[in-house]
C-alpha positions in Angstrom: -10.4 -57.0 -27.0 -13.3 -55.1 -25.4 -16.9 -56.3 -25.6 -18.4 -53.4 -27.8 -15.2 -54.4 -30.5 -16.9 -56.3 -33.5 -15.6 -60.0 -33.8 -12.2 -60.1 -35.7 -12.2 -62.9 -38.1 -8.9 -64.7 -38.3 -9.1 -65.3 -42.9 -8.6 -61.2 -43.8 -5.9 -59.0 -43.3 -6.0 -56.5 -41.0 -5.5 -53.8 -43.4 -5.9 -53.5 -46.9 -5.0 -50.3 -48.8 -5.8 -50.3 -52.8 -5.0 -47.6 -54.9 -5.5 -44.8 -52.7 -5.0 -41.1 -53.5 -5.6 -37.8 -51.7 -4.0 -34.2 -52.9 -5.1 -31.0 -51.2 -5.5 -27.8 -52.4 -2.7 -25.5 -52.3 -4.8 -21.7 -51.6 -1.3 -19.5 -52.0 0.4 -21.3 -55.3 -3.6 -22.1 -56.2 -2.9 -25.8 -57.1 -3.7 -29.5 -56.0 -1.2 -31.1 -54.3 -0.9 -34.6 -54.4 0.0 -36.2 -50.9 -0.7 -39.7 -51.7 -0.6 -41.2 -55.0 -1.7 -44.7 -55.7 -0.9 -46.5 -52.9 -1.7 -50.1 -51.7 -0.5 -52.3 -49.2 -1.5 -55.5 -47.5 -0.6 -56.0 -43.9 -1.7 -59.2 -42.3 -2.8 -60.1 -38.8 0.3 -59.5 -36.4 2.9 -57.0 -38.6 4.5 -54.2 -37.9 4.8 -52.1 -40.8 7.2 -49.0 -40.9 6.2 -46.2 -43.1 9.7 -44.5 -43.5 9.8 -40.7 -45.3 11.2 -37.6 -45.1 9.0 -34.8 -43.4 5.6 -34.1 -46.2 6.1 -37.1 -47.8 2.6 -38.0 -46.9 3.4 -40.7 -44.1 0.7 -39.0 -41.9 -1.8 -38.4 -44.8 -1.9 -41.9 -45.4 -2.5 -42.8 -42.0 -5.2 -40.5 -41.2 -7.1 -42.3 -43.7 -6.4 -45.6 -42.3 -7.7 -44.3 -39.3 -11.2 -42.7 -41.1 -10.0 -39.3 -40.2 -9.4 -38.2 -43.7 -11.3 -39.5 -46.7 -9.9 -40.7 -49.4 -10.3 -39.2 -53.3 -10.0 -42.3 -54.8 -9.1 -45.9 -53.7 -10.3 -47.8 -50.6 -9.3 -48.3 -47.1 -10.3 -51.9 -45.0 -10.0 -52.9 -41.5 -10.2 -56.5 -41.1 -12.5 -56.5 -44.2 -15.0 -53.6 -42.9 -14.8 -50.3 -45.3 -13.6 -47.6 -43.6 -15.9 -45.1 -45.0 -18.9 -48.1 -44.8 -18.8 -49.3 -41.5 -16.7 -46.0 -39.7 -18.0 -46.9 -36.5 -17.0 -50.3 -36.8 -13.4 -50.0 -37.9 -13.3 -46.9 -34.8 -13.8 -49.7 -32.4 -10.9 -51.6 -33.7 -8.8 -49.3 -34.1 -6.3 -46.3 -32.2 -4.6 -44.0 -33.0 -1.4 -42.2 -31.6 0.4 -39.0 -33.0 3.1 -36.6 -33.0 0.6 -33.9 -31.8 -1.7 -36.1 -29.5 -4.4 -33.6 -28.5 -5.5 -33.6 -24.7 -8.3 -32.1 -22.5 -5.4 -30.1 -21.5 -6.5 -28.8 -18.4 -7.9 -31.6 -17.2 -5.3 -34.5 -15.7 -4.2 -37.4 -17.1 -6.2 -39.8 -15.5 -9.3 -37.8 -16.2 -8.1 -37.5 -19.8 -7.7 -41.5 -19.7 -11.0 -42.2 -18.2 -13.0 -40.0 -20.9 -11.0 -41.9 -23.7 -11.6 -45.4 -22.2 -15.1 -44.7 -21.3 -15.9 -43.8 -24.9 -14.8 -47.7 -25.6 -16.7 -49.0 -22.9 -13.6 -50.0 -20.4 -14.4 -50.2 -16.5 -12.9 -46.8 -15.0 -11.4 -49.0 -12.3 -9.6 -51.7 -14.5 -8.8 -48.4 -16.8 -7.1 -47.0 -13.9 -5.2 -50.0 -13.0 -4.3 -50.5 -16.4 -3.0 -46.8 -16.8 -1.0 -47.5 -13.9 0.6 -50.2 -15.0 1.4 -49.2 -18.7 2.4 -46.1 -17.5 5.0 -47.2 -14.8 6.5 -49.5 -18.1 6.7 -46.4 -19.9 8.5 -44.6 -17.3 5.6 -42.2 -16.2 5.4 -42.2 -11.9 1.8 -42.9 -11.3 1.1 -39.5 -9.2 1.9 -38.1 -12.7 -2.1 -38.9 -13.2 -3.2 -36.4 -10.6 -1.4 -33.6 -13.2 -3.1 -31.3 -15.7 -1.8 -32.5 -18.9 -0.8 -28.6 -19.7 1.4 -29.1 -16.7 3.3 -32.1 -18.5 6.6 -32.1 -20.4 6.2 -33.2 -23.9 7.5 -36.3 -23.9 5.5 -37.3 -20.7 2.1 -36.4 -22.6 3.8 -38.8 -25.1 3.6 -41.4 -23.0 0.3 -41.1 -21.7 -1.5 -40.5 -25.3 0.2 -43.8 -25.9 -1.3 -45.2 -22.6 -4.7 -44.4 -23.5 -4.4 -45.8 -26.8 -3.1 -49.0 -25.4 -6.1 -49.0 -22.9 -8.8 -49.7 -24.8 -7.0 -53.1 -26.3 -6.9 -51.9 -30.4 -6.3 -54.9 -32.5 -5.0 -52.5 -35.1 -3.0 -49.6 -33.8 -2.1 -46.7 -36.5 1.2 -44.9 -34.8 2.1 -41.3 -36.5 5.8 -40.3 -35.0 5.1 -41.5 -31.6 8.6 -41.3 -30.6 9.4 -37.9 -31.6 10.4 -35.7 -29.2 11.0 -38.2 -26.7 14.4 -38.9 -24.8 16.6 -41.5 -25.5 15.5 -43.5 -23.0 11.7 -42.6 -23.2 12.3 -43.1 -27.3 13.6 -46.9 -26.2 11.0 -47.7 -23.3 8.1 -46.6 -25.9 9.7 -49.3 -28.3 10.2 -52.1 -25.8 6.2 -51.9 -24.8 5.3 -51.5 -28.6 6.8 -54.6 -29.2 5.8 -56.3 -26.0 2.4 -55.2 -27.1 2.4 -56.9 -30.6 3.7 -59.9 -28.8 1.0 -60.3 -26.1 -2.0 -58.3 -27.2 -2.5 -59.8 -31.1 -2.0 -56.2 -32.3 -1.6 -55.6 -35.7 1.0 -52.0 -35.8 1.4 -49.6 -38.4 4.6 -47.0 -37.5 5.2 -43.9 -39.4 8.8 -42.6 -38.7 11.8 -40.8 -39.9 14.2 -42.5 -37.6 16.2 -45.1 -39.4 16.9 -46.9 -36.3 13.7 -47.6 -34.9 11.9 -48.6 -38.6 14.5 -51.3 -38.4 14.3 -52.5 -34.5 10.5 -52.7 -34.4 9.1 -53.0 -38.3 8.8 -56.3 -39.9 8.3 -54.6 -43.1 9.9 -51.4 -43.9 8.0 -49.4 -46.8 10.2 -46.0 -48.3 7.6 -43.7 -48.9 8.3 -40.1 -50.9 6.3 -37.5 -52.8 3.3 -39.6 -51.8 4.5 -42.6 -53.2 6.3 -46.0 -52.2 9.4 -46.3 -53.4 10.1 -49.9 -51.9 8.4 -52.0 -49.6 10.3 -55.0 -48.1 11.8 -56.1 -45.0 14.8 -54.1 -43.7 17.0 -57.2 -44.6 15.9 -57.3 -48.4 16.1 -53.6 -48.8 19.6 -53.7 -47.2 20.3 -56.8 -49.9 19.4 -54.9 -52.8 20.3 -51.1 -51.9 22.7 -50.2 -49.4 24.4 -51.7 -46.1 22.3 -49.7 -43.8 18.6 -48.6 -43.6 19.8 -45.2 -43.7 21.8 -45.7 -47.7 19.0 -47.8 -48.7 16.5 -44.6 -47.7 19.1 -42.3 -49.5 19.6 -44.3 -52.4 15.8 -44.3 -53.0 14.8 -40.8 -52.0 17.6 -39.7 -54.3 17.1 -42.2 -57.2 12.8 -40.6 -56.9 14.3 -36.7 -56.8 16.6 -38.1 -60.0 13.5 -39.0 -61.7 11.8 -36.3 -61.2 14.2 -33.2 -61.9 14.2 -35.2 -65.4 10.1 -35.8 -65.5 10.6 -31.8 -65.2 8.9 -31.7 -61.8 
C-alpha cells in the first residue's frame, strides 16, 4: 500500500454490495432497462470473486459501481466500510480498475501513460518505472515496449500495460472487467498467473468479471452466475458443479436457461 491509501482495517469486508439496482433508459424502444436488479454480495479481505454472464447481463454495470464510476439508483456500495458515494475519494485510493476497453493517452507511450497514472497515486516515477518493468517483463511485454505510443500497440499488448498500471499503484481492492479478452492464449494465461501471484503476495482483494468458463474456475474462489441483472447462484465452482452440472460451463447453461425458462413464462 501507498502512503496517501487510507488505513485498511483488518474487521470489514472489503466489499459489501446491498440491494443494489441501476436500469437505464432505453431512448429508441423509450423504456427503462433494468441492468442490475437487487443485488448484494459480501466479499471478504483476500477473495477472488468471478462474476460469470453472458454479454449485457450487467457484469460491467455492476462493477462500474463498485468502482464509483456509475451511481447507483438504489442500494449501497462499501469499500472496506467507506461509502462509495460518501467518501469517493477515499475508496479511489483503494481501489483500481482494469477493463476490456482500457482507455490510454494514446499518443503518448506507455511509460508516460504509467507515470501520469502512478503520479496521480503518489508513486515515485523511478520505483514506478522499475516496477513497470518488472510487471511488464512477467506479463510478457519487452521493456523497450515503454518507449511506444500506446496507438502504436497491438491490443493485447495495451492489455497488458493497463493491467500494469493498475497493479502499480498497489490497490488493495482490484475491480477487473474482461481483462483477458482479446488476449492470446499465452498472454490470456501469463495475465492469470500474475493475478494470482498478486492476490497471493500483495493482500489484494479481486473481483473478475468474465465470460470464459475456464478462467472463472482457475482464478475465482467464488463463482457468482449473473443474468438479466440478476444472480442466479453464487458459490464456489465446486458447489455449483455439486448441485448443477459436471462442468462450470453446464452449471452456467443449466442456470442461464432455467432464468430464460422463467421468464418466457413470467411473459417477459
Amino acid at each position: 500500500m501507498n502512503a496517501n491509501q487510507p488505513v485498511v482495517p483488518l474487521d470489514v469486508p472489503a466489499l459489501a454490495v446491498h440491494h443494489v439496482q441501476k436500469a437505464f433508459r432505453d431512448k429508441r424502444q423509450r423504456r427503462l432497462v433494468n441492468a442490475v436488479q437487487d443485488i448484494s454480495v459480501v466479499v471478504p479481505r483476500g477473495e477472488i470473486l468471478g462474476i460469470l454472464g453472458p454479454n449485457g447481463s450487467g457484469k460491467s454495470t455492476l462493477i462500474r459501481m463498485m468502482a464509483t464510476l456509475l451511481v447507483p439508483d438504489t442500494g449501497s456500495v462499501e469499500v472496506f466500510g467507506l461509502d462509495v458515494l460518501k467518501h469517493r475519494l477515499e475508496v479511489r485510493r483503494l481501489i483500481n480498475r482494469v477493463s476490456v476497453e482500457a482507455s490510454f493517452f494514446k499518443k503518448l507511450t506507455a511509460e508516460e501513460n504509467l507515470a501520469y497514472a502512478t503520479g496521480l497515486y503518489g508513486v515515485p516515477n523511478r520505483d514506478a518505472q522499475r516496477r513497470a518493468r518488472d510487471i511488464l517483463e512477467r506479463l510478457g511485454l519487452p521493456s523497450h515496449k515503454l518507449k511506444v505510443p500506446l496507438e502504436q500497440l497491438s491490443r493485447g499488448q495495451q492489455q497488458k500495460v493497463a493491467i500494469a498500471r493498475a497493479l502499480l499503484t498497489s490497490p488493495t481492492l482490484m475491480l477487473l472487467d474482461e481483462p483477458t479478452t482479446g488476449l492470446d492464449p499465452k498472454s490470456r494465461r501469463e495475465v492469470q498467473d500474475f493475478i494470482l501471484e498478486v492476490r497471493r503476495t500483495h493482500d489484494a482483494t479481486i473481483v473478475i468479471s468474465t465470460h470464459d468458463m475456464d478462467e472463472a474456475e482457475r482464478l475465482c474462489d467464488r463463482v457468482a452466475i449473473i443474468n438479466h441483472g440478476r444472480f442466479e447462484a453464487i458459490d464456489t465452482p465446486a458447489s455449483l458443479k455439486a448441485r448443477y452440472g459436471p462442468t462450470l460451463e453446464s452449471v452456467f447453461f443449466t442456470l442461464i436457461g432455467e432464468a430464460l425458462e422463467d421468464a418466457l413464462e413470467d411473459g417477459v
